[in-house]
C-alpha positions in Angstrom: 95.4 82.5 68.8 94.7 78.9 64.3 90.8 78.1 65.4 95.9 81.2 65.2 91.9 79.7 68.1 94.3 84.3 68.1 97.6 84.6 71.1 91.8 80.2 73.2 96.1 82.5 73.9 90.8 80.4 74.6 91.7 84.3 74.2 90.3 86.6 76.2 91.0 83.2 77.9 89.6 79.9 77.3 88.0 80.0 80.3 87.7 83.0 82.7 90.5 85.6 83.1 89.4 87.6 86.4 91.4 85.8 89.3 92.3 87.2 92.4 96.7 87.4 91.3 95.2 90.3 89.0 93.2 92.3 91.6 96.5 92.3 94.0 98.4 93.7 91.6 95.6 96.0 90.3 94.9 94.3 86.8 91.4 93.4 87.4 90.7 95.7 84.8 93.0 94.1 81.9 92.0 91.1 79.5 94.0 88.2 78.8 94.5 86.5 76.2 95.6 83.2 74.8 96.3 81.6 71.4 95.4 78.3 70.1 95.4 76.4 67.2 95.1 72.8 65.5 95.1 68.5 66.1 95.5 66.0 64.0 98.6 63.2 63.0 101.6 63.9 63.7 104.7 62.4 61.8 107.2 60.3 63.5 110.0 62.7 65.1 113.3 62.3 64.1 116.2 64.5 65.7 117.3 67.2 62.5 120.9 68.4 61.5 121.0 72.3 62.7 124.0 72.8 60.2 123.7 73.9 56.4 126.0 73.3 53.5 126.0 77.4 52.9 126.2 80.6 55.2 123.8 82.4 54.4 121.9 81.9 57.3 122.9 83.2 60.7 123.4 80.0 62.3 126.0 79.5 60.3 128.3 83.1 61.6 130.0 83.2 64.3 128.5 83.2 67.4 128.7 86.2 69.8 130.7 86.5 72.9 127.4 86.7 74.2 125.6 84.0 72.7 128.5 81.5 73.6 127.8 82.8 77.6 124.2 82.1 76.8 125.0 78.7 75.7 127.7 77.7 77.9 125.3 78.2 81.1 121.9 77.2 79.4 123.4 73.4 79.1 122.1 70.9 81.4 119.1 72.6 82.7 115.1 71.9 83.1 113.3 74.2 81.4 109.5 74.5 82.3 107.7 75.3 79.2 103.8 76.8 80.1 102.1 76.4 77.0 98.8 75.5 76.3 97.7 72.0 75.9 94.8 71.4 74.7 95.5 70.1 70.9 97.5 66.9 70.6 99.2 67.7 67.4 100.7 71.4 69.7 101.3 68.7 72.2 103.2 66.5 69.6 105.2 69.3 68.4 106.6 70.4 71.6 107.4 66.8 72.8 109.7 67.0 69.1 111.1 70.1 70.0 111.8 68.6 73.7 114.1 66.0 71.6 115.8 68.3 69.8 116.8 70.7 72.6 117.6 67.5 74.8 120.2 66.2 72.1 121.3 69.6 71.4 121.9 71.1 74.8 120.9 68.1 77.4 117.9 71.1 77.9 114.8 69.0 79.6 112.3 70.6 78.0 109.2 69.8 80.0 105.3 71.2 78.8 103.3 72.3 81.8 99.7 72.4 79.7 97.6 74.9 80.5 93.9 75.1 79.8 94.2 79.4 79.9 97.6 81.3 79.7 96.0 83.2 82.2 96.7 80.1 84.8 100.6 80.9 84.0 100.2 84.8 84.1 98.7 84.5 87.6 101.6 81.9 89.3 104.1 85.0 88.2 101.9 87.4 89.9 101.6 85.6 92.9 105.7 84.7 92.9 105.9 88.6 92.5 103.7 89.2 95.7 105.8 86.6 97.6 108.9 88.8 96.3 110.5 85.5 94.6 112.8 87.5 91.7 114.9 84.7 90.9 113.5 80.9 91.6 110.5 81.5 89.5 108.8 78.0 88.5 107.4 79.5 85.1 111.0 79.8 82.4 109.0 79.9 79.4 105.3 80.6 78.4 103.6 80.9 75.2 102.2 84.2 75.1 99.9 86.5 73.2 97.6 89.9 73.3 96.4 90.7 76.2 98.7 88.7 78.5 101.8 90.5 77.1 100.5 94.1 77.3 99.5 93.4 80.8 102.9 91.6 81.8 105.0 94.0 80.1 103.0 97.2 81.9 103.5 95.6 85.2 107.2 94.1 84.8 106.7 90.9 84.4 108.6 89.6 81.4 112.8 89.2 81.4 113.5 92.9 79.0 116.1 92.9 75.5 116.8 89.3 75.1 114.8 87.9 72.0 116.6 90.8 69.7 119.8 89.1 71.0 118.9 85.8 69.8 120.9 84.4 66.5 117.9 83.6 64.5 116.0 86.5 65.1 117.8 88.0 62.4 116.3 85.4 60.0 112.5 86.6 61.0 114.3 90.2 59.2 112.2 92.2 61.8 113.4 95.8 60.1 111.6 95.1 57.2 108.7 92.9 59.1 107.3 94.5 62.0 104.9 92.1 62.9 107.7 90.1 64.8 108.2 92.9 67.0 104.5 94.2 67.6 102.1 92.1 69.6 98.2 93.4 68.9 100.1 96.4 68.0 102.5 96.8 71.2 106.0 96.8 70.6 107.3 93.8 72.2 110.4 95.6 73.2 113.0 92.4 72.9 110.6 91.0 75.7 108.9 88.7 73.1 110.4 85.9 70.8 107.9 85.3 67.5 107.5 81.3 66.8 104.7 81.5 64.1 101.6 83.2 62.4 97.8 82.7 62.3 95.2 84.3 60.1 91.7 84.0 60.2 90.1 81.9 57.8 86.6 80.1 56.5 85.5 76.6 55.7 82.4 75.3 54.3 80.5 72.0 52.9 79.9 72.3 49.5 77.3 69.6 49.7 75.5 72.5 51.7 76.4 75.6 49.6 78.2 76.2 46.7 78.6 80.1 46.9 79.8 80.6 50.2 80.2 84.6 51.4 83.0 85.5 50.5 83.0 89.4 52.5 81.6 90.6 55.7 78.0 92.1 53.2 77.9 88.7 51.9 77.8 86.7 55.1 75.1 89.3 56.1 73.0 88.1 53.3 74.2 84.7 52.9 72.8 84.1 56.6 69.5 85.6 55.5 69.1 83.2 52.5 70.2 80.5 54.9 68.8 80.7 58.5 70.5 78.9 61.0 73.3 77.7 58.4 75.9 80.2 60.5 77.2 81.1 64.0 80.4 82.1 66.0 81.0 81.3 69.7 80.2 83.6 72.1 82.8 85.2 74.0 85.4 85.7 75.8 86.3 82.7 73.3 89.4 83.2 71.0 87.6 82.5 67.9 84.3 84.1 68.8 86.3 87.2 69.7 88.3 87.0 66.7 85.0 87.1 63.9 83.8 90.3 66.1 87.1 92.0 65.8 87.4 91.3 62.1 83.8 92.5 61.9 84.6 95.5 63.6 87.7 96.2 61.3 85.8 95.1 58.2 83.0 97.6 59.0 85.3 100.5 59.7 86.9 100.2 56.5 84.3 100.5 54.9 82.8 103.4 56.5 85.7 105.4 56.2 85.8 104.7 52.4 82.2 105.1 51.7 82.3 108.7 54.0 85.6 109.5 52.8 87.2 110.7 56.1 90.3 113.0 55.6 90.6 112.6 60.0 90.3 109.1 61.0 90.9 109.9 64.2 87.4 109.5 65.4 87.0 106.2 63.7 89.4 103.1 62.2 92.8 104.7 63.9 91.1 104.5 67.5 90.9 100.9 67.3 94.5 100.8 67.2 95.4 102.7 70.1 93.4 102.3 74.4 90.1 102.6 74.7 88.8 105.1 76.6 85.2 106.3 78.1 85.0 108.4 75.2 85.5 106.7 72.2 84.0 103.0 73.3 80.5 104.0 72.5 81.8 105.4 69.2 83.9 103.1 67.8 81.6 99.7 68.9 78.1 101.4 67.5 78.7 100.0 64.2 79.5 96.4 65.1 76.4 96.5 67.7 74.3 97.5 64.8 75.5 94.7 62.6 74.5 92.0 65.2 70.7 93.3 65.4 70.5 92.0 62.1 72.7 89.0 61.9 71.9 87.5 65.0 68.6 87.0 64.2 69.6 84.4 61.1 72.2 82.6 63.4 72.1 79.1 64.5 69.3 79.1 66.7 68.2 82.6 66.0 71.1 83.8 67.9 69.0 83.0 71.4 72.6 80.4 72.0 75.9 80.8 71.5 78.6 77.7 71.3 81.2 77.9 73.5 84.2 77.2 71.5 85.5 76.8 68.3 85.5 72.7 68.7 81.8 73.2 69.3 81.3 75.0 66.0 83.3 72.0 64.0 81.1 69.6 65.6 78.2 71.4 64.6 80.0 71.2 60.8 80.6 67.9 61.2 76.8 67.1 61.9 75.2 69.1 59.2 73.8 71.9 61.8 76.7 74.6 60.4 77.1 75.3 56.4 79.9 78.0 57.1 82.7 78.0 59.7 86.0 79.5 60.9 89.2 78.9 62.3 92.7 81.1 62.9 94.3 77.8 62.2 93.8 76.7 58.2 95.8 73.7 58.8 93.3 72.7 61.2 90.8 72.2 58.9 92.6 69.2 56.5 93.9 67.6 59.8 90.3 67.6 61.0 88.7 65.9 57.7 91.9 63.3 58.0 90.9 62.2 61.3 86.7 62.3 59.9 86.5 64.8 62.6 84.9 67.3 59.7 83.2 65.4 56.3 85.3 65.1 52.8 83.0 67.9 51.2 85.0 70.5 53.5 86.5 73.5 51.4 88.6 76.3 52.9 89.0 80.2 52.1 89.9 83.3 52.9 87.5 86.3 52.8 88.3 89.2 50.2 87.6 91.8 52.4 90.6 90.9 54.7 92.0 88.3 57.4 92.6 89.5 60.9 96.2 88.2 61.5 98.6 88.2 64.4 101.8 86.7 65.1 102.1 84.6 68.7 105.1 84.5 70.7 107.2 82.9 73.6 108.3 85.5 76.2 110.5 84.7 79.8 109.3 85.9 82.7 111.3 88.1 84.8 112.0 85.5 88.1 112.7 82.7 85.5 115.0 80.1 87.1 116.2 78.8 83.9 116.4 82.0 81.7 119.4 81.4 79.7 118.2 77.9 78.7 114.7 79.0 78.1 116.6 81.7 75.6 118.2 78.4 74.0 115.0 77.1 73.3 113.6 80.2 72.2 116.0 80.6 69.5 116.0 76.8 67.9 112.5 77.8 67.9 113.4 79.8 65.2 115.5 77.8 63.6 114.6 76.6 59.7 114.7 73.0 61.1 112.0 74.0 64.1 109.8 76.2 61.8 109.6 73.7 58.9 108.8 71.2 60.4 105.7 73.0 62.5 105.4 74.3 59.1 104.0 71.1 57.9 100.0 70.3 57.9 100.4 67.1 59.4 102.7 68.3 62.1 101.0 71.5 63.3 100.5 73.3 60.1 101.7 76.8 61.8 103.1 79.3 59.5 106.8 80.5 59.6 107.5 84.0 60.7 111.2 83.3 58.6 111.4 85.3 55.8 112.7 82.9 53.2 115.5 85.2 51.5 117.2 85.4 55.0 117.8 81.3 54.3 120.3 79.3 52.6 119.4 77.2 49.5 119.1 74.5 51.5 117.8 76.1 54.4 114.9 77.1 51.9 114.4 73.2 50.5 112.7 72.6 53.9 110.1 74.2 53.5 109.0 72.4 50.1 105.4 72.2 50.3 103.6 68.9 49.5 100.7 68.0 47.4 97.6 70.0 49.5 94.7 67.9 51.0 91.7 68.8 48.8 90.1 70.9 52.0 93.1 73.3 52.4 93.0 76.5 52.2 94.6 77.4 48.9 98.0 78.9 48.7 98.0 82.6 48.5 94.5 82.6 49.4 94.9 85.6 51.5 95.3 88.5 49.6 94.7 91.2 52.5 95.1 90.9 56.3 93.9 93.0 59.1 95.9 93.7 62.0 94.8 93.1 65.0 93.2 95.9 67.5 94.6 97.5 70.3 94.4 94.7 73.3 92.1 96.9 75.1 89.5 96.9 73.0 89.3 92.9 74.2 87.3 93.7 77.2 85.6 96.6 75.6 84.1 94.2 73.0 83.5 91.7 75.9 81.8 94.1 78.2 79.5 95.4 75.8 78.7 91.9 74.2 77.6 89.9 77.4 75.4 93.6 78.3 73.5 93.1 75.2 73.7 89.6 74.3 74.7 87.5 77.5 73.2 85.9 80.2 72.3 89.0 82.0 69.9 90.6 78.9 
């Protein structure tokens, strides 16, 4: 997790992610994360057609001997979707998907909201700890980062089933591998993708009307207007989400302005675990950029908010000039409810857009896993991704690749006329990828040391 807020997954949590679950099974040491996103109106749901006129899709082939065991024992369960549940319009969007599943497959699909994924990671835990394999009350959980790479370390997450699913073919994952790495893990068929998130920037143009438009131009933007500018602090999603884009940003351009043959020391380490070693090494340059922006931050960077609905409300009153989300659609949703003023304006930076994909995953004891696998793949349906697809649904982009679709298929997701504050299509010319999930708590760590409560 929009403000992908990614896998706030708020990420690193949205709220704390050391609980005792983790220190029984030895994880104190691991970050979680969680993604979130958008609110706003929703339309009225109405139940879809999942047939097309062509068969060109893979809905439309014959079903596996498999998939028709799947779906002859999925029917007529409960499936307890964790998910988390802060954002109406999410909220809205899984109550549609609840209808469709329910006249599909007579699935009750019920959401159990969360405030922290982590609150979902640490019932499996304890379930594990009471050795319940099999009567699990978690079937289905959205899932990001952190959370999965912990999970997956520790055997916690059902193995090989989202490859398996029908429409996983229509995400075309040999020739798009961000369906099948999480934060750069391979998700092993553990994970099934349900939509994308990049980070991206909004401003009042009643305030400025040259926003920064790179990571050196914020820097000297923020100096030319103190105050104007801040991110939340974290562990928050989106807080941690500017630092790791500023940490990308700034070793991309070190290793072109140096011209290092061996990256080894430097951009390729973010990638793969910290260690002792290279934390020092690899953070120095981020550290270095705070001295000086910090400084020109709202309220000289003595306070941080706490969330990325702080720093729109701060927008909204005229205290902010320059803001971000890792939800774009968040942004017209938010001037359509006067949550945020008509003067708003969305873009991406030129430098790049950190960008991650969020999925669903099954835990291992899950009572209802071959139903929870039935939701999972109308997930990925056309039907379930357009209509998520759409700004004043959720606005969350499809991981589908559109050739993969029928003609028809492709009509759904016909884009309407863009509220004036959206981000622009094909504003995002370059994306980041996301660091190793480590380097969450590295980030963390060093942050609250130099900048927290305990300066």
């Amino acid at each position: 997790m929009p403000t992908i807020k990614f896998a706030p997954i708020k990420i690193v949590t949205r709220s704390s992610f050391c609980f005792i679950a983790f220190i029984i099974f030895a994880l104190s040491s691991t970050s979680l994360v969680v993604s979130a996103n958008i609110g706003g109106t929703i339309e009225t749901p109405k139940t879809v057609s999942t047939t097309s006129p062509t068969v060109k899709s893979s809905e439309q082939t014959a079903p596996s001997k498999h998939w028709k065991n799947i779906e002859n024992s999925g029917r007529n369960q409960d499936v307890f979707f964790h998910a988390w549940g802060g954002d109406p319009q999410i909220n809205s969007y899984i109550k549609w998907v609840a209808e469709q599943v329910k006249a599909k497959y007579n699935i009750n699909l019920q959401q159990v909201k969360l405030s922290d994924t982590s609150e979902a990671v640490s019932r499996v835990l304890a379930e594990k700890s009471a050795n319940n394999d099999n009567q699990g009350s978690v079937d289905l959980v959205w899932i990001n980062g952190a959370n999965f790479a912990a999970m997956a370390e520790h055997s916690l997450l059902l193995k090989n089933w989202a490859n398996e699913l029908p429409n996983f073919t229509l995400t075309d994952p040999i020739n798009n591998p961000a369906v099948t790495l999480d934060f750069g893990v391979p998700t092993q068929g553990m994970e099934s993708p349900w939509g994308q998130a990049s980070l991206s920037f909004y401003y009042d143009e009643l305030a400025t009307t040259n926003p920064p438009k790179t990571l050196n131009e914020l820097l000297v933007w923020s100096k030319k207007n103190p105050g104007r500018f801040s991110y939340p602090k974290p562990p928050d999603f989106l807080g941690m989400s500017f630092l790791k884009y500023a940490l990308v940003v700034l070793h991309q351009q070190s290793d072109a302005i140096t011209q290092v043959q061996d990256k080894s020391q430097t951009q390729a380490q973010l990638y793969l675990p910290t260690t002792p070693e290279n934390i020092e090494i690899i953070l120095e340059p981020l550290w270095a950029f705070l001295e000086v922006l910090h400084p020109q931050l709202w309220r000289k960077g003595e306070h941080f908010m706490q969330s990325g609905v702080e720093m729109r409300r701060l927008v909204d009153d005229t205290e902010l000039s320059v803001a971000f989300t890792f939800s774009a659609p968040e942004v017209p949703a938010a001037v359509q409810r006067y949550d945020l003023p008509n003067s708003i304006r969305s873009y991406a930076m030129q430098d790049g857009s950190l960008s991650n994909t969020h999925f669903v995953a099954i835990p291992y004891n899950a009572s209802h896993q071959q139903s929870a696998q039935l939701v999972a793949n109308f997930l990925l349906s056309p039907q379930a991704q357009a209509y998520k697809q759409k700004a004043n649904v959720w606005g969350d982009r499809s991981v589908l690749i559109h050739s993969a679709l029928s003609d028809a298929e492709q009509a759904l997701f016909k884009a309407q006329q863009p509220h004036p504050s959206a981000l622009p299509v094909d504003s995002i010319k370059a994306t980041l990828s996301e660091p190793h999930p480590s380097w969450v708590s590295a980030i963390t760590d060093g942050w609250q040391a130099r900048y927290g409560v305990t300066r």
